[in-house]
PDB file as gemmi writes it, atoms N, CA and C in Angstrom:
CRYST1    1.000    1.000    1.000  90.00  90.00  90.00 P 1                      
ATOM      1  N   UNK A   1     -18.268-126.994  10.121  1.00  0.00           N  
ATOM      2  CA  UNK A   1     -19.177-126.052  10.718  1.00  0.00           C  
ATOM      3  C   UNK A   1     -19.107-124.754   9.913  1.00  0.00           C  
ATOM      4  N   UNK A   2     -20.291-124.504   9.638  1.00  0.00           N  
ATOM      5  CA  UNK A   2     -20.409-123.062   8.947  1.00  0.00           C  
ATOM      6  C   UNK A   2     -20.140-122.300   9.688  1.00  0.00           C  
ATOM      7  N   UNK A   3     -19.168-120.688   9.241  1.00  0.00           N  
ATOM      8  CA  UNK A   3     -19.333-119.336   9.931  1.00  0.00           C  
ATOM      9  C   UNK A   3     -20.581-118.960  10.472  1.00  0.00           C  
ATOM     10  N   UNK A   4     -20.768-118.361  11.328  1.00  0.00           N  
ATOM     11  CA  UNK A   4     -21.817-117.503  11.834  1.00  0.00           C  
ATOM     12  C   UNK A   4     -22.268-115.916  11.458  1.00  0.00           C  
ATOM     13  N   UNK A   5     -23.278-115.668  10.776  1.00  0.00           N  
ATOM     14  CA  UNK A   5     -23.311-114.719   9.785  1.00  0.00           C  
ATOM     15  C   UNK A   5     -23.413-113.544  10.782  1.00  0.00           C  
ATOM     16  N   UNK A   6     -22.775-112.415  10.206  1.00  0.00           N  
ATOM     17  CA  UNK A   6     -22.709-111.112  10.561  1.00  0.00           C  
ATOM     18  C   UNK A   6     -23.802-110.624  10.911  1.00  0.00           C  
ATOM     19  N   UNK A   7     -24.132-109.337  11.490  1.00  0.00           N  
ATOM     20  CA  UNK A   7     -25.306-108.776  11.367  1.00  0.00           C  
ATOM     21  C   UNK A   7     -24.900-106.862  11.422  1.00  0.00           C  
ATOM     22  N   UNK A   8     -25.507-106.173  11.050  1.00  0.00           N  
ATOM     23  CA  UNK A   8     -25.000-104.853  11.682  1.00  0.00           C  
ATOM     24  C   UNK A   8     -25.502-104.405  12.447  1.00  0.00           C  
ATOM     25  N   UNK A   9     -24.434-104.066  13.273  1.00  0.00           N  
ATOM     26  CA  UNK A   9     -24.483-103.242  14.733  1.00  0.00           C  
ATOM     27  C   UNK A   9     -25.899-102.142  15.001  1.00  0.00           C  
ATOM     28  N   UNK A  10     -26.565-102.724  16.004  1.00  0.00           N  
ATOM     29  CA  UNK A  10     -28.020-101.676  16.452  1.00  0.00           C  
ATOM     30  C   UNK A  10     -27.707-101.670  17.651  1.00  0.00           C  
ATOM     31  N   UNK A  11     -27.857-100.601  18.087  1.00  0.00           N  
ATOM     32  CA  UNK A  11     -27.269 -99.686  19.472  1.00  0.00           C  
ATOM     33  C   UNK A  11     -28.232 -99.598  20.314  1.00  0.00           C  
ATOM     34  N   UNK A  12     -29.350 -98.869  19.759  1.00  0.00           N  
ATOM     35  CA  UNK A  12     -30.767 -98.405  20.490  1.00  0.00           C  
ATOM     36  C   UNK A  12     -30.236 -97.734  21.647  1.00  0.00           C  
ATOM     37  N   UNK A  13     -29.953 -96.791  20.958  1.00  0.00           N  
ATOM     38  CA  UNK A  13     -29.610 -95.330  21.902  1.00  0.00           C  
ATOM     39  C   UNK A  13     -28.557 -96.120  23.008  1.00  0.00           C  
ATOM     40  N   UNK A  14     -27.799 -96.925  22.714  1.00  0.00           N  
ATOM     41  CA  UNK A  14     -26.769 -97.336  23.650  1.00  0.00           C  
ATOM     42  C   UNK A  14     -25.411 -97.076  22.943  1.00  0.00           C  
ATOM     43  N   UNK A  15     -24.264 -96.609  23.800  1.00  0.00           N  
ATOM     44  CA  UNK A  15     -23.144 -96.830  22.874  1.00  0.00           C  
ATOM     45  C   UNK A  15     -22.750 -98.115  23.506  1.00  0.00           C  
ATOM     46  N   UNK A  16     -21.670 -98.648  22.288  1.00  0.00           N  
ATOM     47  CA  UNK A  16     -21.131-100.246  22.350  1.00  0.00           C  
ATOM     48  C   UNK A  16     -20.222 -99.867  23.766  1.00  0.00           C  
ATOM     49  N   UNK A  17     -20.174-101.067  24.462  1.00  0.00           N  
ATOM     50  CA  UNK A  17     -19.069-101.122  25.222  1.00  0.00           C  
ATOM     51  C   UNK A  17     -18.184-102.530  24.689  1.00  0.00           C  
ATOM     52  N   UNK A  18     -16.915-103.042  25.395  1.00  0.00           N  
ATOM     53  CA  UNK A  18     -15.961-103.712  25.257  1.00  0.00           C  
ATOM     54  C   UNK A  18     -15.348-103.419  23.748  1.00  0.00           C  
ATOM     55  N   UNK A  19     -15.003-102.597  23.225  1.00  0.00           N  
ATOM     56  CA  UNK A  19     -14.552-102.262  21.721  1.00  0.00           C  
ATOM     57  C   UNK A  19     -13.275-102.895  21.562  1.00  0.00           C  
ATOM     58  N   UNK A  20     -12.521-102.624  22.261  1.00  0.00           N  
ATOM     59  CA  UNK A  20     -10.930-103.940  22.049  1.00  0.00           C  
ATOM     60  C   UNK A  20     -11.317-105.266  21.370  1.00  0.00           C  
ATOM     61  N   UNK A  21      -9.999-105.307  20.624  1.00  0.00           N  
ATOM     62  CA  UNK A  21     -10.117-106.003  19.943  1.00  0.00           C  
ATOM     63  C   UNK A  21      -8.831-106.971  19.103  1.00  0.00           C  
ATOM     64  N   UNK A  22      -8.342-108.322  19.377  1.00  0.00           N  
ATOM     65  CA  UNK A  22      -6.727-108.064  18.869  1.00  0.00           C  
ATOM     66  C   UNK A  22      -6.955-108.681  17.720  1.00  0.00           C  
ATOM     67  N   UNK A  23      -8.093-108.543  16.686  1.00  0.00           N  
ATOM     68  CA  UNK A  23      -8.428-108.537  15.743  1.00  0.00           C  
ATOM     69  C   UNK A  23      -8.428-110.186  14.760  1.00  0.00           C  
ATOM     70  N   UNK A  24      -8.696-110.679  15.433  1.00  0.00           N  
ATOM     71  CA  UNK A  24      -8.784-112.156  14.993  1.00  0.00           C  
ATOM     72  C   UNK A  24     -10.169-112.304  14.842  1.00  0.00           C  
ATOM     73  N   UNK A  25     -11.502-111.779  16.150  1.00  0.00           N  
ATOM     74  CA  UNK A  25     -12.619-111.831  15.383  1.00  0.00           C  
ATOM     75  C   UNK A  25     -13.606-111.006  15.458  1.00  0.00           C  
ATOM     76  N   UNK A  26     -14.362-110.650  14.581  1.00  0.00           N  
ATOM     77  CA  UNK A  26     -14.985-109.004  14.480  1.00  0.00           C  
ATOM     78  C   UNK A  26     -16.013-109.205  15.604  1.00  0.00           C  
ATOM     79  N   UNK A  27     -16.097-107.888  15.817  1.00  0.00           N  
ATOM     80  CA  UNK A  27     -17.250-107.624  17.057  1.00  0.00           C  
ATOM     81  C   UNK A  27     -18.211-106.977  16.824  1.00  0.00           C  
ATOM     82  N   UNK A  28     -19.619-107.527  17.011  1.00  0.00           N  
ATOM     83  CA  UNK A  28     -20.764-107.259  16.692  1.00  0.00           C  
ATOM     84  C   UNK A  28     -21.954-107.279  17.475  1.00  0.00           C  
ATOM     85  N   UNK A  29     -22.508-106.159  17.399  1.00  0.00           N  
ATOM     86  CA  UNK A  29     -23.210-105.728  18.972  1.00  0.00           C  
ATOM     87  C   UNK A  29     -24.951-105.936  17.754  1.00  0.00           C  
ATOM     88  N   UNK A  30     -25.742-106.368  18.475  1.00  0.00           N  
ATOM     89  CA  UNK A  30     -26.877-107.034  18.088  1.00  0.00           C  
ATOM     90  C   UNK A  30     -28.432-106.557  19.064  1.00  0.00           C  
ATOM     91  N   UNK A  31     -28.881-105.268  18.810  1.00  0.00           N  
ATOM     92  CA  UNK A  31     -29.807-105.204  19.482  1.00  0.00           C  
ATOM     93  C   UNK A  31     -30.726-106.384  19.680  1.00  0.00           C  
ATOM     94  N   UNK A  32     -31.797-106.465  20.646  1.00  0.00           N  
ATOM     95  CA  UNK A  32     -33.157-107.170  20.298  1.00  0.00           C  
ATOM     96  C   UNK A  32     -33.758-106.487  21.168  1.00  0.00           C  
ATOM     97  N   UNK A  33     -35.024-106.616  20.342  1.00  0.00           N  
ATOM     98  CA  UNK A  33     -36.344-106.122  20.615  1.00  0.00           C  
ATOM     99  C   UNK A  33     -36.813-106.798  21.611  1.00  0.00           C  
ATOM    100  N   UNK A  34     -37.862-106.694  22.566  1.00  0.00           N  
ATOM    101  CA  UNK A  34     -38.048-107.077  23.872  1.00  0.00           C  
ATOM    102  C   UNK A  34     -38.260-108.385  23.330  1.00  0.00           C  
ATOM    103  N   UNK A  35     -39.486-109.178  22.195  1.00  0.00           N  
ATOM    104  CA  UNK A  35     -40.444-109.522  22.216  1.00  0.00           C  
ATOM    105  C   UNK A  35     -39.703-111.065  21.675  1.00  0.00           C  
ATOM    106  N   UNK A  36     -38.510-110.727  21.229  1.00  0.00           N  
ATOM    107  CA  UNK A  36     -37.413-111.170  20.504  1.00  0.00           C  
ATOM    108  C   UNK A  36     -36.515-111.921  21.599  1.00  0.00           C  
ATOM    109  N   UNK A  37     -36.605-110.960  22.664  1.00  0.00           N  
ATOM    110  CA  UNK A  37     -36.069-111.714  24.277  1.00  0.00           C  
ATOM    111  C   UNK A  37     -36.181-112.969  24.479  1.00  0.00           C  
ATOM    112  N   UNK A  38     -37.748-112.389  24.570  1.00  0.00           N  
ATOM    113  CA  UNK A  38     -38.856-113.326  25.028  1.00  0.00           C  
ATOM    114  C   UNK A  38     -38.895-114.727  24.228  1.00  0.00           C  
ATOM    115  N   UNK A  39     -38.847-114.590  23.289  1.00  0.00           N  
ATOM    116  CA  UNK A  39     -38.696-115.419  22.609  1.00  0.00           C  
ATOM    117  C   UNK A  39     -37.395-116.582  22.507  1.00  0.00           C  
ATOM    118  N   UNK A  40     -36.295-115.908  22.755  1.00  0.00           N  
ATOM    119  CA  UNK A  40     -34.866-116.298  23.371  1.00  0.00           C  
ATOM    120  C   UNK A  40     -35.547-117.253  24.713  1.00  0.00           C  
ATOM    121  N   UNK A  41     -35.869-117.320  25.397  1.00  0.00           N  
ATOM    122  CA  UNK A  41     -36.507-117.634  26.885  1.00  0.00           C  
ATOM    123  C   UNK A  41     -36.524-119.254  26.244  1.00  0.00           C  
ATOM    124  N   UNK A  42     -36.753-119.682  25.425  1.00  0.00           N  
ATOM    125  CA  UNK A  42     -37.162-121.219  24.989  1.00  0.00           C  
ATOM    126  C   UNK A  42     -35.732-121.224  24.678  1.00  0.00           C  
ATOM    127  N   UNK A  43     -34.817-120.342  24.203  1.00  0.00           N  
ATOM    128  CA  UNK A  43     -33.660-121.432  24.207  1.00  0.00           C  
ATOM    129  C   UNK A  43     -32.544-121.825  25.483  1.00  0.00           C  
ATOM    130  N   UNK A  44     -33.201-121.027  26.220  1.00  0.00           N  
ATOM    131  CA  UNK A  44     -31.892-120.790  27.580  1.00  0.00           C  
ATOM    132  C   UNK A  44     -32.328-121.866  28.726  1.00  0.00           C  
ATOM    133  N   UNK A  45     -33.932-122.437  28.399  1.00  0.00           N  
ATOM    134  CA  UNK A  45     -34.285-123.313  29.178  1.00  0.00           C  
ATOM    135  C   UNK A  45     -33.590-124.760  29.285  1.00  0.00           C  
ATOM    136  N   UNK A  46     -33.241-125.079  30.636  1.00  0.00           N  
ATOM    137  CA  UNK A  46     -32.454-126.695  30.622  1.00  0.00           C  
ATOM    138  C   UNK A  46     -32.857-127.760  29.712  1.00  0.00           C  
ATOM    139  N   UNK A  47     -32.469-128.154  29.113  1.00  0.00           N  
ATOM    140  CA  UNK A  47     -33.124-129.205  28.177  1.00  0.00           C  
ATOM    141  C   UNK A  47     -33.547-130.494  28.301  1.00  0.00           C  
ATOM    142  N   UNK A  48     -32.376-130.830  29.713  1.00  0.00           N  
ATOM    143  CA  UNK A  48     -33.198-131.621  30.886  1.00  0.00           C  
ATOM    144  C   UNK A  48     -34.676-131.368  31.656  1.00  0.00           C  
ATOM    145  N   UNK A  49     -35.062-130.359  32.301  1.00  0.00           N  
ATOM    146  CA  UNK A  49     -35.821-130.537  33.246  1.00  0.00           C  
ATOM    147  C   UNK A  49     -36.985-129.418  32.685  1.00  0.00           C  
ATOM    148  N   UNK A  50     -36.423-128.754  31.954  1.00  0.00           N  
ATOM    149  CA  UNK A  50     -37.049-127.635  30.875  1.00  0.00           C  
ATOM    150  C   UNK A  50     -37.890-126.653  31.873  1.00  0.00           C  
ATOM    151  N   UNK A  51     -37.330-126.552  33.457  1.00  0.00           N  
ATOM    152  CA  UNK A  51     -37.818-125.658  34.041  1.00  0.00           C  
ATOM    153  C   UNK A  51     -36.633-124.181  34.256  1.00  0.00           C  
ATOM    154  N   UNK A  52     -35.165-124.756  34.965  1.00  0.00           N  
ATOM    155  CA  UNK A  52     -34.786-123.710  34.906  1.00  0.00           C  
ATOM    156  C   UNK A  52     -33.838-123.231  34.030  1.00  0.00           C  
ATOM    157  N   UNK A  53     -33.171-121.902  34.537  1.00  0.00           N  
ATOM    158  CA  UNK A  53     -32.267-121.924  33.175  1.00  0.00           C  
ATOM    159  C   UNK A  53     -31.031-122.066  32.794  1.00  0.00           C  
ATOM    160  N   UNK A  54     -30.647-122.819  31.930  1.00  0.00           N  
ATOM    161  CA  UNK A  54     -29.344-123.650  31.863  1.00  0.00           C  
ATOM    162  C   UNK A  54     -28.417-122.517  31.912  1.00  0.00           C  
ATOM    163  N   UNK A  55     -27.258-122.732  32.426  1.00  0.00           N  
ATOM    164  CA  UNK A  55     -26.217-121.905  33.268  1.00  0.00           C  
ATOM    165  C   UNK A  55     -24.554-122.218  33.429  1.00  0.00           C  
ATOM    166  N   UNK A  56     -24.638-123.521  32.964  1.00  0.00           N  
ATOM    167  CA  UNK A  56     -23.419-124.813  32.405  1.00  0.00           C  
ATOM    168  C   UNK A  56     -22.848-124.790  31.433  1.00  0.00           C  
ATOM    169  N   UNK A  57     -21.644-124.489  30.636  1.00  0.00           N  
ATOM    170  CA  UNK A  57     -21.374-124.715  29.759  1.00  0.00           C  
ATOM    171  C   UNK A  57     -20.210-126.136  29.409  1.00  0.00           C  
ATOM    172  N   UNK A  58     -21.031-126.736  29.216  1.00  0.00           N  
ATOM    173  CA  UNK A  58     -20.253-127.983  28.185  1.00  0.00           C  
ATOM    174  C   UNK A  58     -18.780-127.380  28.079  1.00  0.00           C  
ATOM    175  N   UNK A  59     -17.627-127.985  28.186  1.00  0.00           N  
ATOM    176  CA  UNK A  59     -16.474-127.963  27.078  1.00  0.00           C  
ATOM    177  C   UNK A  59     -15.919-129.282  26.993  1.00  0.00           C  
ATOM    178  N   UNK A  60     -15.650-129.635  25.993  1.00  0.00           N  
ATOM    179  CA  UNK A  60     -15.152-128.840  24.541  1.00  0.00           C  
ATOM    180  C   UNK A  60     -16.577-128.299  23.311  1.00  0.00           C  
ATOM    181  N   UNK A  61     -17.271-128.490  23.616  1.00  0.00           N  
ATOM    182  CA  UNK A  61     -18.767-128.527  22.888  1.00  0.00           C  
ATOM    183  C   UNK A  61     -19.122-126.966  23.220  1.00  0.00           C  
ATOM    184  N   UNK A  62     -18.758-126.564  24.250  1.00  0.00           N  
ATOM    185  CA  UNK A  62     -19.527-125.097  24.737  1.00  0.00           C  
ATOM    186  C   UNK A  62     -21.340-125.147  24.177  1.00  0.00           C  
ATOM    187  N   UNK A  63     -22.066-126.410  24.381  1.00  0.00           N  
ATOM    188  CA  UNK A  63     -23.533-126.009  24.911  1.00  0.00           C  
ATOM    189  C   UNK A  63     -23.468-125.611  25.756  1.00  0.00           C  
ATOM    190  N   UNK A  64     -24.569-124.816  25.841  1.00  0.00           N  
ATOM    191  CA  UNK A  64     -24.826-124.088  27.301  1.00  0.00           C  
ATOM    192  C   UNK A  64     -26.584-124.597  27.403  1.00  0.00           C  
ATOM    193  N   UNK A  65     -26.898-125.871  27.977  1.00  0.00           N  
ATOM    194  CA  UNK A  65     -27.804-126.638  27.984  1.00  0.00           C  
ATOM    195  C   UNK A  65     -28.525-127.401  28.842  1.00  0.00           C  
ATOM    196  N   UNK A  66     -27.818-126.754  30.641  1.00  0.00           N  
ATOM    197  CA  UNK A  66     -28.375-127.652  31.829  1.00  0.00           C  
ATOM    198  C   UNK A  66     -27.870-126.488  32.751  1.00  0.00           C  
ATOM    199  N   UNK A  67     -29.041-126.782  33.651  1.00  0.00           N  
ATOM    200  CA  UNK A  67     -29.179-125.886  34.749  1.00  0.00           C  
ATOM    201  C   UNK A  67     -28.184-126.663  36.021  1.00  0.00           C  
ATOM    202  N   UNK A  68     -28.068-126.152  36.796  1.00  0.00           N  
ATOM    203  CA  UNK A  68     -26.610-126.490  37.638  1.00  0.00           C  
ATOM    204  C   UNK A  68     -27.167-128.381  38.461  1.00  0.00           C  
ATOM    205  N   UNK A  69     -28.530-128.224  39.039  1.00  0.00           N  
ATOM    206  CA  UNK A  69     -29.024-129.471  39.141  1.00  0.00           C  
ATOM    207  C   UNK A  69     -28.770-130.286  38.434  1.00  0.00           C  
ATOM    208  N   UNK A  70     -29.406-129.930  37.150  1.00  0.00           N  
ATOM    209  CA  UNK A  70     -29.497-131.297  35.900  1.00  0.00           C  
ATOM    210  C   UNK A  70     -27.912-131.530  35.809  1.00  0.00           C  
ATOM    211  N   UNK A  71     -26.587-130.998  35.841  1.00  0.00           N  
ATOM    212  CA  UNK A  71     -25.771-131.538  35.666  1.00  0.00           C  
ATOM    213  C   UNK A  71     -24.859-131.990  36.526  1.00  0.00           C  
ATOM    214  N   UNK A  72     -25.527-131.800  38.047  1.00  0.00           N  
ATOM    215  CA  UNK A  72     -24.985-132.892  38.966  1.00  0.00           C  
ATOM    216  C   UNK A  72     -25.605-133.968  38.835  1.00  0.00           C  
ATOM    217  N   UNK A  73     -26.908-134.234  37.911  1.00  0.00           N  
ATOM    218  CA  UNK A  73     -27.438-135.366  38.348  1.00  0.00           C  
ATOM    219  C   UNK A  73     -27.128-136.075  36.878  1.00  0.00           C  
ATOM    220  N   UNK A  74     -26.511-136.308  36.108  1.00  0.00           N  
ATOM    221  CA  UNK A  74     -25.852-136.828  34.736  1.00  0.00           C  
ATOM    222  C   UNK A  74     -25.111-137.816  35.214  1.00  0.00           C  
ATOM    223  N   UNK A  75     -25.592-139.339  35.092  1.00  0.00           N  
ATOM    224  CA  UNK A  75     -25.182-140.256  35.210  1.00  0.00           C  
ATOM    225  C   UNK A  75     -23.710-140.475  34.262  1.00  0.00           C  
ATOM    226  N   UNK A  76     -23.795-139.980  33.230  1.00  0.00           N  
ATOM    227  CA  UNK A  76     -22.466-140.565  32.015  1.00  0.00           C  
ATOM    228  C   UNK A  76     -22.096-138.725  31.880  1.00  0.00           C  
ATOM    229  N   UNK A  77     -21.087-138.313  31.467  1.00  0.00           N  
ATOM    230  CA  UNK A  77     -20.303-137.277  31.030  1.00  0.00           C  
ATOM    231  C   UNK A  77     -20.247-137.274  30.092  1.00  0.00           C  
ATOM    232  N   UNK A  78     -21.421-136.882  29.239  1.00  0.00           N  
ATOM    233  CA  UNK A  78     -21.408-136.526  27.893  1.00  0.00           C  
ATOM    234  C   UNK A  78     -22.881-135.683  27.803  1.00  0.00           C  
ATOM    235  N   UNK A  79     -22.250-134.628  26.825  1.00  0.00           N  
ATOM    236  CA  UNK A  79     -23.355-133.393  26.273  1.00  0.00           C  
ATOM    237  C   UNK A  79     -24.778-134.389  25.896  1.00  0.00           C  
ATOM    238  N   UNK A  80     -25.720-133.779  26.847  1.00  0.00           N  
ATOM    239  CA  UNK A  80     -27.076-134.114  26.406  1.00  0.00           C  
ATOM    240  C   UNK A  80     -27.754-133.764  25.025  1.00  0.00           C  
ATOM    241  N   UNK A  81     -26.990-132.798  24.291  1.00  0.00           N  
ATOM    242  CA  UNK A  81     -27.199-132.237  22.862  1.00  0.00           C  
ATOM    243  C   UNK A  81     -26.180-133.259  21.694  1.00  0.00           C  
ATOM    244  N   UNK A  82     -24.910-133.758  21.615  1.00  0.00           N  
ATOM    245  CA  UNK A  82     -24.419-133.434  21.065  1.00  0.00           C  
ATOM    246  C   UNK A  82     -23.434-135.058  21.640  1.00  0.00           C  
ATOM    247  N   UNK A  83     -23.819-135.190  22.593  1.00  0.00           N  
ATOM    248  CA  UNK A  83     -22.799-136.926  22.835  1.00  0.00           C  
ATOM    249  C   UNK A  83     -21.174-136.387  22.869  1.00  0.00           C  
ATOM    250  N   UNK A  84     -20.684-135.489  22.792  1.00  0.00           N  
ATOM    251  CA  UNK A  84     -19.345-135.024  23.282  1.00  0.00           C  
ATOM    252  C   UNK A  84     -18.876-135.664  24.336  1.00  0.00           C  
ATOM    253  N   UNK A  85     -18.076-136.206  25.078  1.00  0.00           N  
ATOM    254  CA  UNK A  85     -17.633-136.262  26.401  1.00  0.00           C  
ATOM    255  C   UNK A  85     -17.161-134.459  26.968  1.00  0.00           C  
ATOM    256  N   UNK A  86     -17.643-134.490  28.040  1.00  0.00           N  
ATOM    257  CA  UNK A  86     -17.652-133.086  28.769  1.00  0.00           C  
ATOM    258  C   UNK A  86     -15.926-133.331  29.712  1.00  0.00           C  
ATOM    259  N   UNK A  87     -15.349-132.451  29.177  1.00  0.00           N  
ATOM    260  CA  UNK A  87     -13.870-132.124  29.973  1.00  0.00           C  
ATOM    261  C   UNK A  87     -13.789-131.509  31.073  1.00  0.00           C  
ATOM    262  N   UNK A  88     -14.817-130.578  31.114  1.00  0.00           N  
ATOM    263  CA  UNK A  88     -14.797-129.419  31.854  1.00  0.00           C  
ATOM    264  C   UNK A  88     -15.774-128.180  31.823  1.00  0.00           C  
ATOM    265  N   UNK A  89     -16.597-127.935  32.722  1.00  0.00           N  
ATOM    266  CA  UNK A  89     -17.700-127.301  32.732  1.00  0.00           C  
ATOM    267  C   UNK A  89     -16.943-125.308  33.000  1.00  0.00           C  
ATOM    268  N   UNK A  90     -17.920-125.091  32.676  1.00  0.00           N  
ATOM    269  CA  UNK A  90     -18.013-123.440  32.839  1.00  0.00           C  
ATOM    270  C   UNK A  90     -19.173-123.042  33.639  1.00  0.00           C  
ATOM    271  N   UNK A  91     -19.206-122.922  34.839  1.00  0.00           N  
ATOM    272  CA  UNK A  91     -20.642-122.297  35.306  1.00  0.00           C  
ATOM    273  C   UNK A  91     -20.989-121.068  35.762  1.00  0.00           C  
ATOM    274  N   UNK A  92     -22.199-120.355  34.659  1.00  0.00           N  
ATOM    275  CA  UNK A  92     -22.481-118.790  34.839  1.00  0.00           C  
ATOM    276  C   UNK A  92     -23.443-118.789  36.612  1.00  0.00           C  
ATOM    277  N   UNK A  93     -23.060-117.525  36.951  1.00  0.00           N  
ATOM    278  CA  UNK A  93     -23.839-117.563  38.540  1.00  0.00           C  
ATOM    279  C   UNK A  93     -24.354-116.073  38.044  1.00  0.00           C  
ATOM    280  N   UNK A  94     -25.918-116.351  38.620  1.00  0.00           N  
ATOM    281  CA  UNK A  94     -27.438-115.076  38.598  1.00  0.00           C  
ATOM    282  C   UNK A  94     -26.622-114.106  39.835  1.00  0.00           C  
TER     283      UNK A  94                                                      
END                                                                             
């Protein structure tokens, strides 16, 4: 797996918060533009049901790729992206 490329820090009149750091990996704050959001919106969608928004995170894989439905209803335990067997979920709450 390739690194994930840097970018430099855009604030937009915000200062950074969480600055700690025990220096293993750099921290990089990434404005976006609204429109750029918006655009984000197609990737956060379940990839199952492609209505709501996925909220699950896969581990050991960490997709974050199914909305809390779609992954009670997963017949086999494995990443719908990626065929991983899923160990253990992470679930973000709105």
């Amino acid at each position: 797996m390739s690194p994930l490329p840097l970018y430099e820090p855009q604030y937009f009149g915000q200062e950074p918060i969480g600055t700690e750091n025990d220096g293993d990996m750099p921290i990089v704050y990434v404005g976006r533009q609204n429109e750029e959001v918006e655009n984000m919106r197609e990737i956060i969608v379940c990839v199952t049901c492609l209505n709501e928004e996925s909220n699950v995170v896969l581990r050991p894989c960490n997709h974050t790729c199914l909305c809390g439905a779609c992954y009670e209803g997963l017949t086999r335990l494995v990443c719908p992206l990626c065929r991983e067997p899923i160990r253990e979920i992470v679930v973000f709450l709105s």
